[in-house]
N, C-alpha and C positions, 0 to 999 in steps of 0.2 A: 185383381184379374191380371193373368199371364199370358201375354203372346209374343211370339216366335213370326220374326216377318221376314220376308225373302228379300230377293232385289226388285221385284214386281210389287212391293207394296201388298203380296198376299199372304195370311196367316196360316202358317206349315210345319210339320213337324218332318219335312224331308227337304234337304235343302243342298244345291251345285255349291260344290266346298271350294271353289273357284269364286266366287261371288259371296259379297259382305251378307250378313243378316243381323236383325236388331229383335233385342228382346223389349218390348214395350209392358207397363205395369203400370196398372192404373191401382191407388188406393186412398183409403178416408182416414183424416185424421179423426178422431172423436172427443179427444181432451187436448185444452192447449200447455204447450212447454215440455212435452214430454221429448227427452232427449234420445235421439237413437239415428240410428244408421240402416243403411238397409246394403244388402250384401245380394250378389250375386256368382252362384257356385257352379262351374261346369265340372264335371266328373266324368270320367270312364264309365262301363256298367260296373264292372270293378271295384270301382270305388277311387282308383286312381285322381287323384286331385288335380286338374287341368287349368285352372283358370277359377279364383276367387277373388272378388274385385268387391270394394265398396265405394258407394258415395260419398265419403269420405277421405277415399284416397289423395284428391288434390288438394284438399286445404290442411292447415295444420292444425283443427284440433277434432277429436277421436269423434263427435256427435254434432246432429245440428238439432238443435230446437226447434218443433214441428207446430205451429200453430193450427187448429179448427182448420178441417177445406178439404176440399178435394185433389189430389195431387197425379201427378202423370209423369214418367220416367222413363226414356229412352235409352239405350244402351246400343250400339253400331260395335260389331268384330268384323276383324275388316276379312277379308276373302281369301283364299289359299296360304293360307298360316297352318289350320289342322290338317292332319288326315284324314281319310275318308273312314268314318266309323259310326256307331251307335254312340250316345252323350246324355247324360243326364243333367237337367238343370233343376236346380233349387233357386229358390228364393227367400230370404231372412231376414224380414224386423226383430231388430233385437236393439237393447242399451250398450254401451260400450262396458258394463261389470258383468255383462252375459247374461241377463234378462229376458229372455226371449219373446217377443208380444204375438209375434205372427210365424208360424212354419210352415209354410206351402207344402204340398208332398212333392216329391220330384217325380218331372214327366220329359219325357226320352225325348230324343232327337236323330236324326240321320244326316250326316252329310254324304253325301252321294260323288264318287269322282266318274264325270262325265268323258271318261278319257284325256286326261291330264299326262305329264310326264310320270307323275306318280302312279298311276295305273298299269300295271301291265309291263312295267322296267323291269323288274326282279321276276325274268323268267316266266311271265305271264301271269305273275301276283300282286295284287296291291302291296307298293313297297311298306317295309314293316316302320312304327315310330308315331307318335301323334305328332309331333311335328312333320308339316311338309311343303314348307315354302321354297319358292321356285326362286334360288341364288342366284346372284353372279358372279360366274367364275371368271377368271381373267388369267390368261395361261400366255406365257412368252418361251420362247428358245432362248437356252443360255448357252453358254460356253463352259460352263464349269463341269 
């Protein structure tokens, strides 16, 4: 099971791109020691590759070994990093030789710019780019 939760702790496939959202995945193991990873894929509608991450990223080696159970997986992106667009997510159990055990279908998403800086700047367009974090600039008078 796949959801998509907002900063209100409600499950949404429309969500203020200004504010974090977490993918949550609940799933079963059914044989023990079977080694694998599980991947999460954000895309463009495109296909455009935005963001692939696995649970595996922090430690150093490519799989973990899943014993018998029940298991529950939380994911936090933090808030005004994309831009306001349509998104596709996938989900992937697989082995680390390319194995695939589980392929979710992928189901779209929206982040919505609620009048942000990115909104409405370029001429009354949403600015173009999937990145759109809000910098700091830091600008001085020189002499040169």
């Amino acid at each position: 099971e796949v959801e998509i939760i907002n900063n209100n702790n409600q499950s949404t496939t429309s969500l203020d791109r200004m504010n974090s959202f977490t993918i949550n995945i609940k799933y079963d193991v059914r044989e023990n020691g079977i080694k694998c990873f599980f991947s999460i894929l954000i895309d463009k509608l495109d296909g455009t590759a935005i963001c692939h991450t696995r649970d595996t990223d922090s430690i150093s080696e490519n799989d973990i070994p899943r014993l018998i159970g029940k298991y529950y997986t939380k994911i936090t992106f933090p808030g005004g990093l994309l831009n306001a667009g349509h998104y596709k997510l996938r989900v992937l159990a697989a082995e680390f030789n390319g194995e695939s055990y589980d392929h979710l279908n992928p189901c779209t998403f929206e982040l919505l710019d609620l009048g942000t800086f990115a909104s409405g700047s370029q001429y009354g367009r949403q600015r173009p780019g999937v990145l759109a974090p809000l910098l700091n600039w830091k600008t001085i008078e020189t002499n040169i």
